[in-house]
Structure formats: structure tokens, C-alpha cells
C-alpha positions in Angstrom: -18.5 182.7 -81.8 -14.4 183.5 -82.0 -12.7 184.4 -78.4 -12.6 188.5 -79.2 -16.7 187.5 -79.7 -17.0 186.0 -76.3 -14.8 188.0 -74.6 -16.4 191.4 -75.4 -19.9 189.8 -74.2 -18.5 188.3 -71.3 -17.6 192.0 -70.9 -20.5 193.8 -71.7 -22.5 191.4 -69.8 -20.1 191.9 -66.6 -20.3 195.5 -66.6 -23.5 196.7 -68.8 -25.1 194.6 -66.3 -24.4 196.8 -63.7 -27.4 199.1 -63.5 -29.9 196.4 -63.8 -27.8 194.6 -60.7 -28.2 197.3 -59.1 -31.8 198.2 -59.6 -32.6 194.8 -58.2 -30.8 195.7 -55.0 -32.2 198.7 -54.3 -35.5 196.9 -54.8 -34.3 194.6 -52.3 -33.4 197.0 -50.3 -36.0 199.4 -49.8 -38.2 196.2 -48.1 -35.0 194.0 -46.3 -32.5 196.7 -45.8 -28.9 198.1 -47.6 -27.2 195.1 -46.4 -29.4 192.6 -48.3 -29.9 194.8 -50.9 -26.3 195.5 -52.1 -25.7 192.1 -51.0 -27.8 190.5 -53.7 -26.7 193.2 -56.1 -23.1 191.5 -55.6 -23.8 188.4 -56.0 -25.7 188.6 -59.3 -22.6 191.2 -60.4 -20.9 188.2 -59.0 -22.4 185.2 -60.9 -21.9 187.5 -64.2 -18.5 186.9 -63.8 -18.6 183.5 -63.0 -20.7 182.4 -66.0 -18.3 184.5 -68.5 -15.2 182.7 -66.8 -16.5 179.8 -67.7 -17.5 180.0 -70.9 -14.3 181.1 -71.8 -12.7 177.9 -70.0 -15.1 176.1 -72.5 -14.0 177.9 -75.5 -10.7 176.9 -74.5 -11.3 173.4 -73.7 -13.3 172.8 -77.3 -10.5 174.8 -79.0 -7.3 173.0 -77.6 -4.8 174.6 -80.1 -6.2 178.3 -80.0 -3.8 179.6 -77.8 -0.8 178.5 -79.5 -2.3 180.7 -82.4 -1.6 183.7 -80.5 1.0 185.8 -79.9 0.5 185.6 -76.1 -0.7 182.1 -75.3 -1.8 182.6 -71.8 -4.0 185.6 -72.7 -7.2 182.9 -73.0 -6.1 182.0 -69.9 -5.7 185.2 -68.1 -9.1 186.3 -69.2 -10.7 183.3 -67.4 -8.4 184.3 -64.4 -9.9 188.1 -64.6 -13.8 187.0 -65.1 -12.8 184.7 -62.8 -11.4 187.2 -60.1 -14.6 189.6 -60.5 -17.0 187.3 -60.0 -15.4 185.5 -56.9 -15.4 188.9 -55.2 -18.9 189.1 -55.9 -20.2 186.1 -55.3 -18.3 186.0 -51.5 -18.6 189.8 -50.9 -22.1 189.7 -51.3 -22.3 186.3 -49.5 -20.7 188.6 -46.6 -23.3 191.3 -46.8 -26.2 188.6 -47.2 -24.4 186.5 -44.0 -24.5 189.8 -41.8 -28.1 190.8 -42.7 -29.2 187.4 -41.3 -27.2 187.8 -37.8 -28.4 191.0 -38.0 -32.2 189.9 -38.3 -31.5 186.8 -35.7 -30.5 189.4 -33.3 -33.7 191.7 -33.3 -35.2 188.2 -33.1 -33.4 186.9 -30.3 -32.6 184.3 -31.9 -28.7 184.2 -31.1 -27.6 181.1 -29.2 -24.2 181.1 -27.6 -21.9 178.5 -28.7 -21.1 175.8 -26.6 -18.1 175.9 -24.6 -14.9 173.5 -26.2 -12.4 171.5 -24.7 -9.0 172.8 -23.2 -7.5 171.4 -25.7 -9.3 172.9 -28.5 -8.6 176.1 -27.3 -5.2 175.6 -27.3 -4.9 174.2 -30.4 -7.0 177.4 -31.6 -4.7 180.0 -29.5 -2.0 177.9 -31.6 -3.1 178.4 -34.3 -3.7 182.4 -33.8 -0.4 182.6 -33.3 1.0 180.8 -36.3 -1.3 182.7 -38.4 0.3 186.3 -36.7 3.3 185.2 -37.3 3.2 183.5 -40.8 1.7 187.4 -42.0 4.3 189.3 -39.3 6.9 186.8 -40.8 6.5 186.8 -44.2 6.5 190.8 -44.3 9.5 191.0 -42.3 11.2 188.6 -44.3 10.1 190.7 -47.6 11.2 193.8 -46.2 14.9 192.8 -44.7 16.0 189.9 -47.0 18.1 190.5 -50.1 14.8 189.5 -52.6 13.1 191.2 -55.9 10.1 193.1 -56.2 8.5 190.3 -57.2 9.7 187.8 -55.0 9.1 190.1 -52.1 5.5 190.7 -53.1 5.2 186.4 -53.3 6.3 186.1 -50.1 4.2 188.4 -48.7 1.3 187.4 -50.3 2.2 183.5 -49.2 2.3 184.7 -45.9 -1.4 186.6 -45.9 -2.8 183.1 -47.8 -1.2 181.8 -44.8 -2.2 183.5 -42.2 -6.0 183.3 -43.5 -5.9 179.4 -43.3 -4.5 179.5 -39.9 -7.4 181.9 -38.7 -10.0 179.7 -40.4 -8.8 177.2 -38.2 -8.5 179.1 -35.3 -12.2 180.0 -35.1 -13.1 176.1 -35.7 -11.0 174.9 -33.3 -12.6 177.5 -30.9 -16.1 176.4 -31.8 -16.2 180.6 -32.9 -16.5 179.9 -37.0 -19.2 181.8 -37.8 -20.2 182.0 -41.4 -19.6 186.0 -42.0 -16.1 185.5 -40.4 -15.3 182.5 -43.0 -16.4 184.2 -45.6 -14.7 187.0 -45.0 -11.1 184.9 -44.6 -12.1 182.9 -47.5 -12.6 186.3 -49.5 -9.3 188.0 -48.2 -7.1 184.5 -48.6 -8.9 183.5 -51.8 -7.9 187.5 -53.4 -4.2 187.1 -51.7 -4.1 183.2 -53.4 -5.6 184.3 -57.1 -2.9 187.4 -56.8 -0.2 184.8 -55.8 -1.2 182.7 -58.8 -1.2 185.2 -60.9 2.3 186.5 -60.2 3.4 182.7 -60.9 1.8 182.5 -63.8 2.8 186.2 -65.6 6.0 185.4 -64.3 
């Protein structure tokens, strides 16, 4: 199969996919609720992408010299990046959805445990750390808005500073003991789309 081949079934099965995706959430749905539902509808949208991402990757990697062929080598490339993009917001979306219906459910169970108390000094590495991650987003706009810089190098900075900020929060929460898995996933999402944004800006140039 050539790379137009794959690329257009990577496509259609991204996309045409959609209804059936979404047929099996509202199945889901209708017995464990919207936020399963769409959750599972995500992450299926999600693994669609994945799966074409990386068949492209293998296209690529058993056809070393196809890119040089073309008149844009990194487009090969870029499409891995886009498949890749889709289905990383749909795999951790919906693992954000799926991560709230459970707290949800261990509430109306009672099954919610407080989390142990931490040490002094993990809170203050954590209240550190809150504040590093303020100030590396605060920062980085600042900097972007005031200093003498480009379009795009304003945008990379800013973006650097939300990647940043992201990692600092994650380990915030830890240090805390306060890491809960819809929180991560919801940093890891936000960072991960700020990070795949920055590399894209280095890569295009």
C-alpha cells in the first residue's frame, strides 16, 4: 500500500469511525451514565488515531528513503504528528471522563478514603512547587508579551512556560500526597497538547 493509500485510510478510519464510536457510547451510556459513555466513545476515537499514527511511523521506518522523494520531506512525518495528536486527545480525554465516572461511582459508594496527612516538608516542597509552576506560566507570558521577540518565538515561549507549569503542578499534587488520577490526567492532557504544539512549531520551523 503507497503513503497517499494509508494515509486516506488512516483517515477515513479516524473520522468514518465516528458514528460507530459513538453509537457504542451512547450504548454505554444509557446503563453507566454520559460520563462513561462519551468516555469510552473517546478513547476508541482515540486508539483510531493511535493505530493510524503508527502505521504510518512503520511505513516510514520500512521505507527509509521515501521522504527524500518528496517535495516536503517532513510531510510523512507531520502526518504521524497529526494522527498522533488526535488520538492522544482521545485516548487521555476519555481517560478523564472514564477517571471521573469512577470517583463519581466511589462516592455514591462511600467509598472515598481521605488521604493521609504528609510531612512538613512535603508540603513545602509542594507549596514550592505551586509557585514555580504560577510563575513559570505568569512568566513566560509576560516575558512574550513585553520582550522584543517574533510571533513565533513569543508563542514558544509561552507555550514552554504552560509545558512548564504543568510539570510543576504534577508535582505539586505528589508532593502533597493530593495526585489523583483525574487531576494527572488532566495536566498530562493540557502539558502533553502545549508540548506536541511546541514540537511542532520546532519542527515547521
Amino acid at each position: 500500500m503507497g503513503f497517499e493509500s494509508l494515509v486516506g485510510w488512516g483517515l477515513a478510519a479516524l473520522f468514518g469511525g465516528c458514528p460507530i464510536w459513538a453509537l457504542v457510547g451512547w450504548l454505554v451510556a444509557r446503563k453507566s451514565g454520559f460520563e462513561s459513555g462519551t468516555g469510552i466513545a473517546m478513547m476508541l476515537f482515540g486508539a483510531t488515531g493511535l493505530a493510524a499514527a503508527g502505521a504510518v511511523a512503520w511505513f516510514i521506518f520500512q521505507h527509509p528513503g521515501f521522504a527524500a522523494t518528496l517535495q516536503d520531506p517532513r510531510q510523512p512525518y507531520a502526518m504521524v504528528g497529526v494522527f498522533g495528536a488526535f488520538g492522544g486527545f482521545g485516548v487521555l480525554g476519555g481517560g478523564v471522563l472514564l477517571a471521573t465516572a469512577a470517583s463519581q461511582r466511589r462516592v455514591r459508594l462511600g467509598r472515598v478514603r481521605e488521604a493521609p496527612p504528609v510531612s512538613e516538608r512535603r508540603e513545602r516542597w509542594g507549596s514550592t512547587f505551586t509557585v514555580a509552576g504560577n510563575l513559570a506560566i505568569m512568566g513566560c507570558a509576560l516575558s512574550a508579551a513585553f520582550m522584543d521577540l517574533s510571533a513565533i518565538e513569543g508563542t514558544r515561549l509561552m507555550f514552554s512556560g504552560v509545558v512548564g507549569g504543568c510539570v510543576c503542578f504534577l508535582t505539586a499534587f505528589a508532593c502533597k500526597g493530593k495526585l489523583t488520577l483525574e487531576a494527572g490526567l488532566i495536566l498530562v492532557l493540557v502539558g502533553g497538547g502545549f508540548g506536541l504544539a511546541l514540537a511542532a512549531l520546532n519542527y515547521l520551523g
